[in-house]
PLY file of the C-alpha trace (Angstrom):
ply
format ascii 1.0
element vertex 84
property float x
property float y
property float z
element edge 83
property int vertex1
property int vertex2
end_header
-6.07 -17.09 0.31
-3.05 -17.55 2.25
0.54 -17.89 0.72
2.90 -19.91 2.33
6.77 -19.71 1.51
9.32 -22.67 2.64
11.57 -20.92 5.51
14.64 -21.39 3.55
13.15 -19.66 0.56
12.59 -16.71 3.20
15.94 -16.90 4.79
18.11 -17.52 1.23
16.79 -13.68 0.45
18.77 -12.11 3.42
15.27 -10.29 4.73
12.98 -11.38 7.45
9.73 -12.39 6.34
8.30 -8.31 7.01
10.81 -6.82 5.23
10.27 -9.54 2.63
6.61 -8.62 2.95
7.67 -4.83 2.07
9.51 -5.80 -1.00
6.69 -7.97 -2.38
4.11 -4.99 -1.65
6.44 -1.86 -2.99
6.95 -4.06 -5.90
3.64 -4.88 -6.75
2.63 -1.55 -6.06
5.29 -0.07 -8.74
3.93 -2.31 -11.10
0.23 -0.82 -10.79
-1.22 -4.34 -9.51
-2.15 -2.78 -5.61
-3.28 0.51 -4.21
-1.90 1.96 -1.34
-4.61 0.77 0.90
-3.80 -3.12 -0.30
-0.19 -2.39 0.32
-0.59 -0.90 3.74
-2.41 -4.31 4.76
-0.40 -6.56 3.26
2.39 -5.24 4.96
0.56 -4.50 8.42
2.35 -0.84 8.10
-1.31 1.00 7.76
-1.56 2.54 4.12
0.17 6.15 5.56
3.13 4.08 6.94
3.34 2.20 3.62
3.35 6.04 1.70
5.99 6.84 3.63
8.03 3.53 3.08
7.18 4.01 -0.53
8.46 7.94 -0.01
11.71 6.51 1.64
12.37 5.01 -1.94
11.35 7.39 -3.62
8.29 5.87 -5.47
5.49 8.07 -7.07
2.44 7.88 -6.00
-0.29 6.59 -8.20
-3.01 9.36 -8.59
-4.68 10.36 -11.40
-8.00 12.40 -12.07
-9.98 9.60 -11.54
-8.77 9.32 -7.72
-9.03 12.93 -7.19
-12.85 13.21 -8.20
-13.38 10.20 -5.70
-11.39 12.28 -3.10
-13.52 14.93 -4.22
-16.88 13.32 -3.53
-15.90 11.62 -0.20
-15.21 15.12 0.83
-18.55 16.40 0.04
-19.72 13.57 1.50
-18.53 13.86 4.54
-18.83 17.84 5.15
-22.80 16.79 4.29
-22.78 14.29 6.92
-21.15 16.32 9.82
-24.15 19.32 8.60
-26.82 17.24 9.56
0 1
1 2
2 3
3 4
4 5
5 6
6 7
7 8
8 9
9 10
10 11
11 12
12 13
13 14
14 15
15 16
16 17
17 18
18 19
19 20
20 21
21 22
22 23
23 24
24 25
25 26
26 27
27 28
28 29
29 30
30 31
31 32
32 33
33 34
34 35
35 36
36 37
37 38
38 39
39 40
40 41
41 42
42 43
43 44
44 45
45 46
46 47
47 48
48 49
49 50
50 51
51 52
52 53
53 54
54 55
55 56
56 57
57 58
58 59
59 60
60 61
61 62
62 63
63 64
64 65
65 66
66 67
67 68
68 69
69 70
70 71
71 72
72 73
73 74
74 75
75 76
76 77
77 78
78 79
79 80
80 81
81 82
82 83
């Protein structure tokens, strides 16, 4: 899906359409509705630019036990892989 926005919608906010593009993503990501990942696309930043944008203001990061088990299990994972 692509989401189009009139140019003078864009330019009535004061920000070019990236930094409008931030706000939408750092937003949505406050609110719990993207991951990091989703916000680092969305913006074109890569997810650890996006952390740090999202460090910049001073945003928590979402991470609960949940994400730290899956951490967890990549990790073994991967250290299996690479002793093959």
């Amino acid at each position: 899906m692509l989401l189009e926005l009139n140019d003078n919608v864009i330019k009535s906010t004061g920000l070019t359409e990236q930094e409008l593009r931030i706000e939408l993503a750092v937003r949505l990501y406050e609110d719990g509705k993207i991951t990091v990942g989703q916000g680092g696309t969305m913006t074109g930043l890569g997810s650890i630019r996006f952390q740090k944008e999202l460090g910049k203001r001073k945003i928590a990061w979402h991470y609960d036990v949940e994400d730290f088990e899956a951490d967890l299990e990549t990790l073994k994972k991967l250290s299996f892989d690479r002793n093959k």
